[in-house]
N, CA, C and O of each residue as an XYZ file, in Angstrom:
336
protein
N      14.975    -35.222     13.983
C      14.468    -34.971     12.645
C      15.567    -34.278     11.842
O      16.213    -33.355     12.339
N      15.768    -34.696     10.671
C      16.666    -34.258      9.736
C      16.163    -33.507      8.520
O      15.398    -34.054      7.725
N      16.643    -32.081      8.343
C      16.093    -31.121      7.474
C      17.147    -31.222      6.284
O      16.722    -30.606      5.307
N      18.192    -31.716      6.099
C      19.178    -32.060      4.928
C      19.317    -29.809      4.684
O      18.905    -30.101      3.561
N      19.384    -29.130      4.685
C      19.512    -27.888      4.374
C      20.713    -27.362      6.027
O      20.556    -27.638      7.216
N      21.461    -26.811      5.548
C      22.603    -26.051      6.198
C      21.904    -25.055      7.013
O      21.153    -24.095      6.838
N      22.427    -25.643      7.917
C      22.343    -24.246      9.329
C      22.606    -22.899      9.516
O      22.378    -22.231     10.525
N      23.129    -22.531      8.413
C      23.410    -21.231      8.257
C      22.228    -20.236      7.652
O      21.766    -19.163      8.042
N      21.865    -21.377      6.146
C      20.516    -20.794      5.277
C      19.237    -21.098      5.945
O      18.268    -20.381      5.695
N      19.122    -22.137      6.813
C      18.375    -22.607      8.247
C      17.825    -21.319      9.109
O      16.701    -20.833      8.987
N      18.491    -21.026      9.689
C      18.650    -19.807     10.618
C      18.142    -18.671     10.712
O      17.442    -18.418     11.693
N      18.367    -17.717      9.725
C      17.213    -16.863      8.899
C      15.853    -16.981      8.755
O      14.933    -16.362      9.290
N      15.873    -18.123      7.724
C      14.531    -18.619      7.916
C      13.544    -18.841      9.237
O      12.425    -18.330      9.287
N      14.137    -19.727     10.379
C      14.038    -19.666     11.482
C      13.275    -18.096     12.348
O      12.121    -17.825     12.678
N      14.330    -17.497     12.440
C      13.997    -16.054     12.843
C      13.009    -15.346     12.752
O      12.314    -14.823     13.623
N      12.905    -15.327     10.784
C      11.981    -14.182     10.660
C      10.349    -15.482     10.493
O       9.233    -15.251     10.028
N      10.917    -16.760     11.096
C       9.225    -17.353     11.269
C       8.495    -16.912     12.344
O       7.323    -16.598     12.556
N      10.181    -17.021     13.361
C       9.290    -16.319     14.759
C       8.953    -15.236     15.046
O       8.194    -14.983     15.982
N       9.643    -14.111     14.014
C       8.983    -12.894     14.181
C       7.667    -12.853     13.343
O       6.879    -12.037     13.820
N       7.385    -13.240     12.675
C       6.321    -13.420     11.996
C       5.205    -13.749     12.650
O       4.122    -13.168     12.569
N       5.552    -14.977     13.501
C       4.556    -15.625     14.810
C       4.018    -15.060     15.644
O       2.863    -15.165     16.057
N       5.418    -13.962     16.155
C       5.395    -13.237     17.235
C       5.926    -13.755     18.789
O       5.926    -13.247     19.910
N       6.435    -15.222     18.129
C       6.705    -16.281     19.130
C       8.376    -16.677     18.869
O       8.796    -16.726     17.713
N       9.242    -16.942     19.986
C       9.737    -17.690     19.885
C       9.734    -19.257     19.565
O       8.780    -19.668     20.225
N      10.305    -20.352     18.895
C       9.513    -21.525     18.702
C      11.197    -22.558     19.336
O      11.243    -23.787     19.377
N      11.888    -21.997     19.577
C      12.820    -22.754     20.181
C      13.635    -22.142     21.674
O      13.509    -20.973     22.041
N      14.365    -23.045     22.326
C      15.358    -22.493     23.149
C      16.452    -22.662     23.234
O      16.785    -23.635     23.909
N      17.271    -22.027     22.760
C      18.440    -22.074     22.298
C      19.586    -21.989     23.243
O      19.641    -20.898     23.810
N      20.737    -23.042     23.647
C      21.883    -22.939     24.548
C      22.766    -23.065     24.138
O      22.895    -23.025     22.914
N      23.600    -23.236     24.811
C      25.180    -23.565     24.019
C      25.333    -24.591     23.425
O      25.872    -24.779     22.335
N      24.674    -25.585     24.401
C      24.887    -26.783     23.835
C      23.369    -27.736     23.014
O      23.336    -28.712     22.265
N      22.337    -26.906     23.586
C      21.181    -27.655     22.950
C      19.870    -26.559     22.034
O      20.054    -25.356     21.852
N      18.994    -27.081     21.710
C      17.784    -26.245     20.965
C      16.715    -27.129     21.296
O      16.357    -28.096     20.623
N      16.331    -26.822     22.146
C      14.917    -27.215     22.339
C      13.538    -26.353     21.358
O      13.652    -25.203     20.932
N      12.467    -27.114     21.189
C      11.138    -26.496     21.236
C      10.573    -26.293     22.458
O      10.571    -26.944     23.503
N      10.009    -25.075     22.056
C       9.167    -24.111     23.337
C       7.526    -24.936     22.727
O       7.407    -25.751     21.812
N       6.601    -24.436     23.495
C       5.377    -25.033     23.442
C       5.155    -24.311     21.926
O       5.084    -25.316     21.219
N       5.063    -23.607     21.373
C       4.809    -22.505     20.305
C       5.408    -23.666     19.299
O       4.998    -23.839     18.151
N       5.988    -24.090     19.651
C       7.483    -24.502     18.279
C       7.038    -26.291     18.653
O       7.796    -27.085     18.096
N       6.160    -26.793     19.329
C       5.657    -28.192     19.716
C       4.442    -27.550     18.819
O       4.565    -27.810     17.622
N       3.610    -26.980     19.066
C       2.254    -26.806     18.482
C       2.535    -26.834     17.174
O       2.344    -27.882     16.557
N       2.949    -25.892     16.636
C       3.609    -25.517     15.170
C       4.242    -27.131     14.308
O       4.277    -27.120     13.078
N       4.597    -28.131     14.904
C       5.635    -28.760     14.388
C       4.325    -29.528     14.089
O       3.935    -29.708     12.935
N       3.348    -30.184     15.705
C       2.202    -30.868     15.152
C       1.003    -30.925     14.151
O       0.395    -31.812     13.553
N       0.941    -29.317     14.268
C      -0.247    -28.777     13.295
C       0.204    -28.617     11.691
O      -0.647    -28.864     10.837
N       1.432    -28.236     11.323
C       1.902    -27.638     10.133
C       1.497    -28.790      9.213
O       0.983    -28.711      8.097
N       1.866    -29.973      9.975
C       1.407    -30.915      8.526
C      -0.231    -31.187      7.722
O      -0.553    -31.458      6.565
N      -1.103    -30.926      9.158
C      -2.298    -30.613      8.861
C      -2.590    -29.704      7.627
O      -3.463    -30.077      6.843
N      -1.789    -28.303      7.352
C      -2.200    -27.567      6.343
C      -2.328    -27.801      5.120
O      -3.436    -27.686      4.596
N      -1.401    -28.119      4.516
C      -1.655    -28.915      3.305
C      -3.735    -28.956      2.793
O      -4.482    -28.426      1.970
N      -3.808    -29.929      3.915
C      -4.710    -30.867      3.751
C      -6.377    -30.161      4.085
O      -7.481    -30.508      3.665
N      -5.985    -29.112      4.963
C      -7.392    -28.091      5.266
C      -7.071    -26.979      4.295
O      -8.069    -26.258      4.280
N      -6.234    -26.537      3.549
C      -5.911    -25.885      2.033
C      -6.886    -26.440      0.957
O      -7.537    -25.801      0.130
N      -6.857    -27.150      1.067
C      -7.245    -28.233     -0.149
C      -9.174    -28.449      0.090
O      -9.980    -28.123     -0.781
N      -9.518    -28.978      1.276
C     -10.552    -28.777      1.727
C     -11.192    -27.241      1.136
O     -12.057    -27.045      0.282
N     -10.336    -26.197      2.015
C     -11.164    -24.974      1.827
C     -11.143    -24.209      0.098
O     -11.701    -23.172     -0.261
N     -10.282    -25.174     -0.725
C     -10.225    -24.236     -2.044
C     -11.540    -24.960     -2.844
O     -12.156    -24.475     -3.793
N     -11.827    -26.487     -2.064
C     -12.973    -27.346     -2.810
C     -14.373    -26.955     -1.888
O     -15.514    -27.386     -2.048
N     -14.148    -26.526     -1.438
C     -15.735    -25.706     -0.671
C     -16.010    -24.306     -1.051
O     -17.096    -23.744     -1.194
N     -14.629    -23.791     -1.205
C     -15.120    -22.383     -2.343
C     -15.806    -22.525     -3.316
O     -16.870    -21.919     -3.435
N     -15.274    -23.483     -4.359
C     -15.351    -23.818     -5.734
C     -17.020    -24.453     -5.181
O     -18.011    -24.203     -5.868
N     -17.115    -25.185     -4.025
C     -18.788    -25.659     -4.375
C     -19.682    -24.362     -3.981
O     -20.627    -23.825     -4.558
N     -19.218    -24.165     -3.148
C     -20.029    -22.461     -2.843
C     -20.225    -21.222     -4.016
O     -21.254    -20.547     -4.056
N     -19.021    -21.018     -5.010
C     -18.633    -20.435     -5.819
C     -20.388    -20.861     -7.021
O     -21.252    -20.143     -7.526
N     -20.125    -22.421     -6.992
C     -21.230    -22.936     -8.309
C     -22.194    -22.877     -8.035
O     -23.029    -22.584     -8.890
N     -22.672    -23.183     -6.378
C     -23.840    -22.947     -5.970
C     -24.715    -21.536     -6.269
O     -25.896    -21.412     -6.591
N     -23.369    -20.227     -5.966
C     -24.206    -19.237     -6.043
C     -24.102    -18.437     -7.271
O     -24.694    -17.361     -7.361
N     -23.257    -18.987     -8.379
C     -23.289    -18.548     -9.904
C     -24.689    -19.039    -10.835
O     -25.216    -18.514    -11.816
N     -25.113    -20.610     -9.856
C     -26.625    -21.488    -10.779
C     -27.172    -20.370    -11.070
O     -27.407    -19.990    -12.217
N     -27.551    -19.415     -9.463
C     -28.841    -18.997     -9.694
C     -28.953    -18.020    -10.522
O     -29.933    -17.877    -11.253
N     -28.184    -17.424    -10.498
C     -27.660    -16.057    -11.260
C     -27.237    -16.120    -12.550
O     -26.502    -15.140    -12.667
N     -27.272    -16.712    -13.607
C     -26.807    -16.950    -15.044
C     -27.541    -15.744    -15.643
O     -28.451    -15.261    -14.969
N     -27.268    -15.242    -16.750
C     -28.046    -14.361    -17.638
C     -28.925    -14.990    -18.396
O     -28.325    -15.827    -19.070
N     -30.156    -14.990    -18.630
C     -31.176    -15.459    -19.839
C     -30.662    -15.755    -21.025
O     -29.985    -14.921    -21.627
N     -30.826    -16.566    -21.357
C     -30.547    -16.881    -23.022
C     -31.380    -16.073    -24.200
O     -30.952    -15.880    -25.338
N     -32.446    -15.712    -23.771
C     -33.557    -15.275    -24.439
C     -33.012    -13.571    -24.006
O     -32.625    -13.427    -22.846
N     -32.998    -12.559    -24.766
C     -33.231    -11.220    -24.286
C     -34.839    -10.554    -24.635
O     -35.683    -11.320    -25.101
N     -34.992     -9.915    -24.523
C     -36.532     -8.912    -24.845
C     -36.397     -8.210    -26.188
O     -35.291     -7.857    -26.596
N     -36.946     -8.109    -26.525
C     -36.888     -7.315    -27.836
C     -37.947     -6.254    -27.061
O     -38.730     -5.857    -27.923
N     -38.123     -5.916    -26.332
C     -38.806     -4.789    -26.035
C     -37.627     -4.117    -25.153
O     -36.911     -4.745    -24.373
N     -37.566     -2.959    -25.370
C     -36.249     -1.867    -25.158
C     -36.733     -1.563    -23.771
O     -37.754     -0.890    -23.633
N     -35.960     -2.086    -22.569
C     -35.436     -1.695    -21.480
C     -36.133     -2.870    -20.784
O     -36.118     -2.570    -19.591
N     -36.645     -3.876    -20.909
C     -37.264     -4.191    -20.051
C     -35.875     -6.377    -20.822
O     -35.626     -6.924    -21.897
N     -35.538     -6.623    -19.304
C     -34.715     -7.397    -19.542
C     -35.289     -9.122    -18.893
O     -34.567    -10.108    -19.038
């Protein structure tokens, strides 16, 4: 897989993902970089997000309308003082 971005500005990024994780996500040798299971899971799932983002901001928004219906303020107020 080809990331077109330099290995240097790469790298960093890299790091503070896995400290972030708490995981290493590669294994690194002289001569090779493997993925660790952490860094296989991560590679399969990440593209998923997008897409369960999107899901959960359109189930807010129906949850959100559902529970604003019931609750609207009256159009009508009282003209009798305190009672609403």
């Amino acid at each position: 897989m080809r990331l077109y971005i330099s290995q240097p500005s790469l790298s960093p990024q890299i790091r503070k993902l896995e400290e972030t994780l708490e995981t290493p996500l590669f294994v690194r040798s002289s001569r090779r970089v493997q993925l660790t299971a952490a860094g296989r899971t991560l590679l399969e799932e990440t593209p998923k997000a997008p897409a369960a983002l999107e899901q959960a901001v359109q189930l807010n928004r129906v949850d959100e309308a559902r529970d604003t219906s019931c609750c609207r303020p009256h159009s009508r107020r009282s003209t009798r003082s305190g009672h609403y």
